[in-house]
VOLO-703486 format. One line per 10 residues: number of its first residue (from 1); their letters; for each residue y, z, x negated of N, C-alpha, C. Coordinates in steps of 0.1 Angstrom, whole numbers, plus 5000, padded with zeros to 4 digits. Example, Ala and Ser with C-alpha at 12.3 -4.5 7.8 and 13.67 -1.06 7.14 Angstrom:
2
1> as> 4943/5078/4868/4955/5078/4877/4967/5078/4868; 4978/5071/4872/4989/5071/4863/5000/5079/4871
END
This chain:
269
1> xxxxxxxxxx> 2642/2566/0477/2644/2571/0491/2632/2566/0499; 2625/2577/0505/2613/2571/0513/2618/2573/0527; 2615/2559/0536/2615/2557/0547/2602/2553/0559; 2604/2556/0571/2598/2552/0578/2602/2542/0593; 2599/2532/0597/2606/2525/0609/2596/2531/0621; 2585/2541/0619/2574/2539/0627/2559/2536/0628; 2564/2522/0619/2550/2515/0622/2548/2511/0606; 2559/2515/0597/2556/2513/0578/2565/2523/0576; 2559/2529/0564/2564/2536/0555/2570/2525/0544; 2580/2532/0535/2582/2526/0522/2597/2534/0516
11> xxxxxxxxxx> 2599/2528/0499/2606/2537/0496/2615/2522/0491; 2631/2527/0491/2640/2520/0490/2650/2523/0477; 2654/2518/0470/2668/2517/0461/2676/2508/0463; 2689/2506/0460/2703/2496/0465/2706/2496/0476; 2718/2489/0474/2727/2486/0486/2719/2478/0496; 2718/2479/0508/2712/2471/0516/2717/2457/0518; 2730/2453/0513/2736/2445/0512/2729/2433/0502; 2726/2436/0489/2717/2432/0481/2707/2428/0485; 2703/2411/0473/2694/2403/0476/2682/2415/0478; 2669/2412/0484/2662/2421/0485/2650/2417/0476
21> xxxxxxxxxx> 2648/2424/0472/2632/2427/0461/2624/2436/0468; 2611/2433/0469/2599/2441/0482/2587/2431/0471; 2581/2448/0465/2571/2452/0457/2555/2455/0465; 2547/2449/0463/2536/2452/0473/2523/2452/0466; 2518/2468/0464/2507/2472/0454/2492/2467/0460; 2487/2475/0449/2474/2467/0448/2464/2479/0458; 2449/2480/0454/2442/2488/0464/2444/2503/0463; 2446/2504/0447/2450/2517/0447/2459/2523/0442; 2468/2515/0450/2487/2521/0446/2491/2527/0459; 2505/2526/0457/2509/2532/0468/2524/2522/0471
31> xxxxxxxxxx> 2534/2527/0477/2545/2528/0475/2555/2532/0464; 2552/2544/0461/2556/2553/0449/2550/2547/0432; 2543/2541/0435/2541/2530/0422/2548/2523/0418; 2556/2522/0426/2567/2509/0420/2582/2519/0423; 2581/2532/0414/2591/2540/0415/2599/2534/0401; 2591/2532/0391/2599/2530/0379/2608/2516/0385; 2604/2504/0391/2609/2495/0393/2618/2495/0406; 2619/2501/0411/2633/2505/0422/2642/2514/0412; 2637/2520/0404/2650/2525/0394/2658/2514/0384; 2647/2507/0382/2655/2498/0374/2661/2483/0377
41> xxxxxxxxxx> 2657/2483/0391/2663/2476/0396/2671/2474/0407; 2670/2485/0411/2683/2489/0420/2694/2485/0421; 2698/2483/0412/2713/2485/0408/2720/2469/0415; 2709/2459/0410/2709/2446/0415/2708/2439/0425; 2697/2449/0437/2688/2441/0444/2686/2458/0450; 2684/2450/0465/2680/2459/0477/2666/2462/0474; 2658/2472/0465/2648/2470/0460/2637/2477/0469; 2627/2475/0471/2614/2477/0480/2604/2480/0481; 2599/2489/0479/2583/2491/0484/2576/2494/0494; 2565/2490/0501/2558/2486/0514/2546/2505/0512
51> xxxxxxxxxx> 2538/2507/0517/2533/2515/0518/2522/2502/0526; 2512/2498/0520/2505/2484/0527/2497/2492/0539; 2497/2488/0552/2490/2494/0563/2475/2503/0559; 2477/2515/0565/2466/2524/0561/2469/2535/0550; 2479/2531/0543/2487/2538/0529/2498/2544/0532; 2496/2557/0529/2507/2563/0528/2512/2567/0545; 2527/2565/0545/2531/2570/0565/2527/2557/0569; 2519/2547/0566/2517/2533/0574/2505/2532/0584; 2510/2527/0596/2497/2527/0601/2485/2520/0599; 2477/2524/0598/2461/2516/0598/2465/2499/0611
61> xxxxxxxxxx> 2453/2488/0604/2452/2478/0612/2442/2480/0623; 2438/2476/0630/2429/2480/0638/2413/2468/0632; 2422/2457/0624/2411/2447/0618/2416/2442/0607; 2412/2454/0589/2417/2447/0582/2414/2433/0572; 2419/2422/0569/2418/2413/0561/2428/2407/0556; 2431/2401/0543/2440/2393/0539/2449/2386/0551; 2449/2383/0560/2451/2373/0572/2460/2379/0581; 2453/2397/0581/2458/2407/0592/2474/2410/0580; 2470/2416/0569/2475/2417/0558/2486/2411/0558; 2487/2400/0556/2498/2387/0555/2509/2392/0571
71> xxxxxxxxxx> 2502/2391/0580/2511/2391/0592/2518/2401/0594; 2514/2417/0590/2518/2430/0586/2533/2426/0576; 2528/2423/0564/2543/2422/0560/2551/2411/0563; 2547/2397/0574/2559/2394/0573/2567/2401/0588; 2560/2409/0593/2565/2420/0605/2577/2431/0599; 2571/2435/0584/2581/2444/0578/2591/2439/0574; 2590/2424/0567/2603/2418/0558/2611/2415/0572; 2605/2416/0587/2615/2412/0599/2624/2425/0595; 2614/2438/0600/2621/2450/0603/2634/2458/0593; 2625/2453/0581/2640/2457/0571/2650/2450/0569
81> xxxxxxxxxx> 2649/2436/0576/2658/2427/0575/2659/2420/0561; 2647/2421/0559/2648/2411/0545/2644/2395/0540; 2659/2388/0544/2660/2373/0546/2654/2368/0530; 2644/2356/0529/2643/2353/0516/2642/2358/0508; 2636/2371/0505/2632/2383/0499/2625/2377/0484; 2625/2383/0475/2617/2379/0464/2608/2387/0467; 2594/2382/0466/2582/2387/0467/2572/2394/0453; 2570/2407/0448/2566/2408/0439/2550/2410/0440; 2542/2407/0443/2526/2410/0446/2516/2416/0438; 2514/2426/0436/2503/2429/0421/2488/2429/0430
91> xxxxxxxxxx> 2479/2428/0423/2465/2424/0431/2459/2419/0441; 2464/2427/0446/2455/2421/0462/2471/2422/0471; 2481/2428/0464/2495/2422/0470/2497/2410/0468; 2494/2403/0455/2497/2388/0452/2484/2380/0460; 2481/2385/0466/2469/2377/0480/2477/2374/0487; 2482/2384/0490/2488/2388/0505/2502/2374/0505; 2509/2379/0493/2513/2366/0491/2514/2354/0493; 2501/2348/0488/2495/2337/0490/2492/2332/0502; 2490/2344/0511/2486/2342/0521/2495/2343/0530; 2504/2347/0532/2519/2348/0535/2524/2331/0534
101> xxxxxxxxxx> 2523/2326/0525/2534/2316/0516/2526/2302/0527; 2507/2303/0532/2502/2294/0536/2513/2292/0552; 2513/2304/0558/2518/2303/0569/2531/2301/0573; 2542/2308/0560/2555/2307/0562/2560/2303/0547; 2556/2288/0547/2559/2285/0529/2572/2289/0524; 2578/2288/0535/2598/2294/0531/2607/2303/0533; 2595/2314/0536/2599/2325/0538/2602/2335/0526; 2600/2332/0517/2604/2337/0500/2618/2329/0493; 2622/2337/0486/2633/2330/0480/2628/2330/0465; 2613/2334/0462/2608/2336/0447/2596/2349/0445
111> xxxxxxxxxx> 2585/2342/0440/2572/2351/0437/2572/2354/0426; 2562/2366/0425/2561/2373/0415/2542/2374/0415; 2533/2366/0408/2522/2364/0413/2514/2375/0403; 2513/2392/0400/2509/2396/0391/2494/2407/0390; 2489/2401/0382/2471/2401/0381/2470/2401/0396; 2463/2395/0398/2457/2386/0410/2452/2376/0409; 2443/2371/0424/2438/2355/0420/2444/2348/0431; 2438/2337/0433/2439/2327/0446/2423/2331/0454; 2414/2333/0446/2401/2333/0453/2393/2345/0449; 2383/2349/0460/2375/2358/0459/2361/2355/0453
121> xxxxxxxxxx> 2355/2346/0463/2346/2340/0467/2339/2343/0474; 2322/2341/0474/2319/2344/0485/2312/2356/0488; 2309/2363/0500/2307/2377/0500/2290/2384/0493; 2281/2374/0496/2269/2373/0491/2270/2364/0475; 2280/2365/0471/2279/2364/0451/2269/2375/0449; 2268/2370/0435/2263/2383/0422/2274/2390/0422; 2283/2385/0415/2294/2391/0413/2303/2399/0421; 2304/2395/0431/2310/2400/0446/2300/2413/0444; 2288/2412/0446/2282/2423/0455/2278/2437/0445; 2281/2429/0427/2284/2438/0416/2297/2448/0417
131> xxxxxxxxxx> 2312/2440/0425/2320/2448/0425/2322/2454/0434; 2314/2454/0442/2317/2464/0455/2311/2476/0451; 2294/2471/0445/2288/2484/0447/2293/2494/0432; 2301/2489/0423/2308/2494/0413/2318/2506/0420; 2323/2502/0429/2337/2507/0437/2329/2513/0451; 2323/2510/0455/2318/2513/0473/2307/2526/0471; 2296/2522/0456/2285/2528/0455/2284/2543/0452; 2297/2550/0444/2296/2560/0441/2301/2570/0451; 2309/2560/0470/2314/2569/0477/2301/2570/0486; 2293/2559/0490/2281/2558/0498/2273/2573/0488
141> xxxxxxxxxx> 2278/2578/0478/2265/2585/0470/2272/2599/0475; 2283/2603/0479/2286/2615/0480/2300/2619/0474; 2305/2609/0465/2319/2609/0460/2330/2611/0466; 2342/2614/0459/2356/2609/0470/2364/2605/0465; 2374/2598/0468/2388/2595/0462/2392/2604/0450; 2390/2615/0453/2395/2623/0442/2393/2629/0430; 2382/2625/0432/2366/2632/0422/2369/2614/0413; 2367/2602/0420/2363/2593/0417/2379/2586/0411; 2388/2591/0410/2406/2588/0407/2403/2580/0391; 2400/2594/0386/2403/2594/0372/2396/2585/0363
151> xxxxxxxxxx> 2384/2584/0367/2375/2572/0362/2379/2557/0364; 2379/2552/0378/2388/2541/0389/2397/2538/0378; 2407/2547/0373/2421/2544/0368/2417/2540/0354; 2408/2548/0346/2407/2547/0329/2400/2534/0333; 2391/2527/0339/2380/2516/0335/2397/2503/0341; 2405/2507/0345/2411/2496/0352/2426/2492/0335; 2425/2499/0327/2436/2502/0322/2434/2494/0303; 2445/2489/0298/2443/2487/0288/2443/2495/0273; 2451/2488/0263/2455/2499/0256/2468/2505/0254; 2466/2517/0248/2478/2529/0247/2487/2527/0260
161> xxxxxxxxxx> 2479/2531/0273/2494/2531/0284/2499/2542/0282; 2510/2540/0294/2523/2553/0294/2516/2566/0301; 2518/2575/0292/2506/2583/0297/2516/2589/0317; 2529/2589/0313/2536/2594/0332/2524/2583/0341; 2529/2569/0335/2524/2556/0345/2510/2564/0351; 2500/2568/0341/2485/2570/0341/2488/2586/0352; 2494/2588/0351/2492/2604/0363/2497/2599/0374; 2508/2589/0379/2510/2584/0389/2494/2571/0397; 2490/2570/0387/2482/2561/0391/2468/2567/0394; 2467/2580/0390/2455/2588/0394/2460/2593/0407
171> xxxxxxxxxx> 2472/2596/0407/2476/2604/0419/2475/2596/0430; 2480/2583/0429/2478/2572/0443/2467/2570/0442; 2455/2566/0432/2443/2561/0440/2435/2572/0441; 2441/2586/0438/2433/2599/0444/2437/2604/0459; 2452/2594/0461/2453/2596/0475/2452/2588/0488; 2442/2578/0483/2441/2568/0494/2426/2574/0502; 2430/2573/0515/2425/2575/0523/2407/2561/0523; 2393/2572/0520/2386/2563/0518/2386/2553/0532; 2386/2555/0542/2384/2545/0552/2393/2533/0544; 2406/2536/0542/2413/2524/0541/2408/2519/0526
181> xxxxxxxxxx> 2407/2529/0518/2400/2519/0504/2387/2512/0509; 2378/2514/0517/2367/2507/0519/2369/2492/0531; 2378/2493/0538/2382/2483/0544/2389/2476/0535; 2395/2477/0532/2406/2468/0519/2401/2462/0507; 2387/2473/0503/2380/2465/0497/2372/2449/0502; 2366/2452/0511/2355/2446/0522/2370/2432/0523; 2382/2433/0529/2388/2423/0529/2389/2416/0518; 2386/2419/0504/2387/2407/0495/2375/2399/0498; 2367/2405/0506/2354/2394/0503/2359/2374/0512; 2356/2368/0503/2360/2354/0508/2369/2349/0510
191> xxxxxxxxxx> 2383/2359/0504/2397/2355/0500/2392/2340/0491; 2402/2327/0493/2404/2318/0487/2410/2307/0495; 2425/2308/0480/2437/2303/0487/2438/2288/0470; 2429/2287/0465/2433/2280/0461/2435/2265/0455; 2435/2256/0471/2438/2244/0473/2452/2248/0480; 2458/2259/0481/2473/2263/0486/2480/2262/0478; 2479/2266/0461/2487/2269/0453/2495/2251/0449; 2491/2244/0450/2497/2231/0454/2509/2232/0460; 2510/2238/0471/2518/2236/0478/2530/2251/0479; 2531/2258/0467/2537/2267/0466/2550/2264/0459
201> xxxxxxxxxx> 2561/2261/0467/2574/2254/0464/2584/2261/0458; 2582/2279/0458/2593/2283/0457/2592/2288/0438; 2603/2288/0430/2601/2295/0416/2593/2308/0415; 2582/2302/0410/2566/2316/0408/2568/2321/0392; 2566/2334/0389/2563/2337/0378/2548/2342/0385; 2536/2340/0373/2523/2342/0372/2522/2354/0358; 2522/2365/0363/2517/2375/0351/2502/2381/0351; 2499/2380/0338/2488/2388/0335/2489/2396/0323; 2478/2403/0321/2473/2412/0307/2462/2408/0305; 2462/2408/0290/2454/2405/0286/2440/2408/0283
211> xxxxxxxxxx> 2441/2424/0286/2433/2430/0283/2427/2433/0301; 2433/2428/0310/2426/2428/0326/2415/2422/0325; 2408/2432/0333/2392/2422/0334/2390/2425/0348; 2397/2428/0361/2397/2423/0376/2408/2405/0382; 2413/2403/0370/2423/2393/0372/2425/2387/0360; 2412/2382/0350/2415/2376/0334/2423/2368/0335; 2431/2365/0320/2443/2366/0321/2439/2348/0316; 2428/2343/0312/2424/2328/0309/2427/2325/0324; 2418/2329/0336/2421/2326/0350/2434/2326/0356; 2439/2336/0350/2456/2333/0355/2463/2322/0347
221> xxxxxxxxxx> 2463/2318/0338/2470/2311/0333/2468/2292/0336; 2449/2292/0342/2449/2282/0351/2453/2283/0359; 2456/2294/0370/2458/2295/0382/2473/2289/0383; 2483/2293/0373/2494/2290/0370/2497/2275/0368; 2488/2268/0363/2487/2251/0359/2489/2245/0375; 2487/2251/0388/2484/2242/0398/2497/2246/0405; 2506/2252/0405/2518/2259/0411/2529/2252/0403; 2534/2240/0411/2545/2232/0405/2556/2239/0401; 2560/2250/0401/2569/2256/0397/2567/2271/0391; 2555/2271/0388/2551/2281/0379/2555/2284/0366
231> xxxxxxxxxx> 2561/2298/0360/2560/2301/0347/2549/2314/0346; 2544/2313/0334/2532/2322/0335/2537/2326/0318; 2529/2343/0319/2537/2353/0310/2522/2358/0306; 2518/2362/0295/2506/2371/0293/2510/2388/0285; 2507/2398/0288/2516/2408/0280/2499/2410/0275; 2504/2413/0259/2492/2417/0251/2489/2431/0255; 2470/2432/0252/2471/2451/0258/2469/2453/0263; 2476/2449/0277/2475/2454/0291/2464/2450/0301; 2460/2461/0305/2450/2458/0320/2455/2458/0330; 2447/2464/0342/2451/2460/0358/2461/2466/0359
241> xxxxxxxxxx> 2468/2474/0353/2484/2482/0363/2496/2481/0354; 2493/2470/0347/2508/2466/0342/2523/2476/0343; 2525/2473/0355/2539/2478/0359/2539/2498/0356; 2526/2502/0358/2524/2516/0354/2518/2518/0341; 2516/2509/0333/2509/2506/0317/2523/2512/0309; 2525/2501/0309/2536/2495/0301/2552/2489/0311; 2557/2500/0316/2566/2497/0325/2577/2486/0320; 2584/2492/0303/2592/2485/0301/2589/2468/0297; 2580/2469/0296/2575/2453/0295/2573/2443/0306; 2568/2456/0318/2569/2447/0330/2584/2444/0338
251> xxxxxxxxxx> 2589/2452/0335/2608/2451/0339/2611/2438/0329; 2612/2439/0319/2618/2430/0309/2611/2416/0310; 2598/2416/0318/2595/2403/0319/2604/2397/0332; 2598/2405/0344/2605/2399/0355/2620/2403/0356; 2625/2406/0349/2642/2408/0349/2648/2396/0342; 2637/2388/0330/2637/2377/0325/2633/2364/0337; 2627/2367/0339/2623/2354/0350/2634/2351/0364; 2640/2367/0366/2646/2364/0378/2660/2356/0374; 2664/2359/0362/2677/2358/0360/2680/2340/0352; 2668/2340/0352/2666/2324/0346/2662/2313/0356
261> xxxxxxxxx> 2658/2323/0368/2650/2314/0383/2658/2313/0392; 2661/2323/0393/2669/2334/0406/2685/2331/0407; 2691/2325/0418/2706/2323/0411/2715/2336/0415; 2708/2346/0422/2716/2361/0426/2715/2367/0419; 2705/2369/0404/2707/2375/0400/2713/2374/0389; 2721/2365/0389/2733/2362/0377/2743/2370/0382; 2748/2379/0392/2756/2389/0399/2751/2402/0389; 2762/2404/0383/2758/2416/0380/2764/2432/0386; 2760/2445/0386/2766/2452/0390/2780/2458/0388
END
């Protein structure tokens, strides 16, 4: 069900009554990316996806960064009324996360930290200034979202995905609006939360693939060593879109974690 309050878009499954689960994609997802996972989890949990400001019916920030980002959803988890919400984060949602968790460490009832980092670095890197113009350089040349989808999605992907997942994922990052992919890019620069992860109290699962090379899965699995209550999962194979890769693997992981972490979801339907 897709909704709007005005000021976010997003699409909904379950009883509103149900614990709430609020899914929050990466640069170039959407909302509707996390359709397979409001199907399958529905049934449990007031399930959620955000349409992240600038995406989809959401309004643009007027100044975007991780910081602005963070404040945006905890404005939505007010509006939907979602107390203690389990947090699911993929990329630059599991920033947002982090960055969330610095301000309001108890505002989660349980993370879901998947391919993502703690840190960017700094905006003048090699590397930094390699991945921008990888991503930034071919729209500065004449390119567009849509021309530029299909490529974006194959270099981000591992092996044998779901070929539905792969048409959903061209379709969102062929429909993001460049202003907002170029701002959202520009906000990773100098993201770094990781003297926070210390202090992240609530039960975290840390996922990666192994086959990701925006979020290596060696780095996740340290990143996981500093989070006192961390379990960390690697799915062989997989690259950056997991949850649209290999859906059933990403459900069966965090369906495993919630139910061994999570004490609501020992409630079954």
């Amino acid at each position: 069900m897709k909704t709007s309050d005005g000021r976010f878009s997003y699409e909904a499954a379950g009883d509103p009554g149900k614990p709430p689960l609020v899914f929050l994609h990466g640069i170039g997802g959407a909302a509707r990316a996390w359709r397979g996972q409001l199907n399958f989890f529905g049934d449990r949990y007031r399930a959620m996806a955000w349409d992240m400001p600038g995406y989809g019916g959401s309004a643009p920030l007027p100044v975007v960064s991780i910081a602005t980002l963070a404040d945006a959803l905890a404005d939505f988890l007010r509006q939907v009324g979602a107390t203690k919400p389990i947090l699911v984060g993929h990329s630059i949602g599991g920033m947002i996360v982090q960055q969330l968790l610095v301000k309001e460490p108890s505002i989660a009832g349980a993370v879901i930290l998947a391919q993502t980092s703690p840190a960017f670095g700094k905006p003048d890197g090699d590397w930094q200034k390699s991945f921008l113009e990888a991503r930034l350089g071919p729209l500065d040349r004449g390119e567009t979202m849509v021309s530029l989808a299909p490529t974006l999605v194959k270099e981000l992907v591992g092996d044998d995905p779901d070929e539905g997942g792969m048409k959903l994922a061209r379709d969102c990052m062929a429909s993001v609006p460049e202003a907002t992919y170029r701002a959202t890019m520009l906000a990773l620069m100098g993201f770094d939360q990781r003297n926070a992860l210390k202090n992240i109290a609530v039960p975290t699962l840390v996922l990666s693939g192994s086959r990701d090379k925006n979020a290596p899965a060696p780095m996740m699995a340290k990143m996981a060593t500093y989070i006192p209550s961390a379990k960390y999962v690697e799915l062989e194979g997989v690259g950056h879109l997991v949850n649209l890769e290999r859906p059933g693997a990403f459900n069966a992981a965090l369906d495993q974690f919630l139910k061994a972490h999570v004490a609501a979801t020992q409630v079954t339907a």
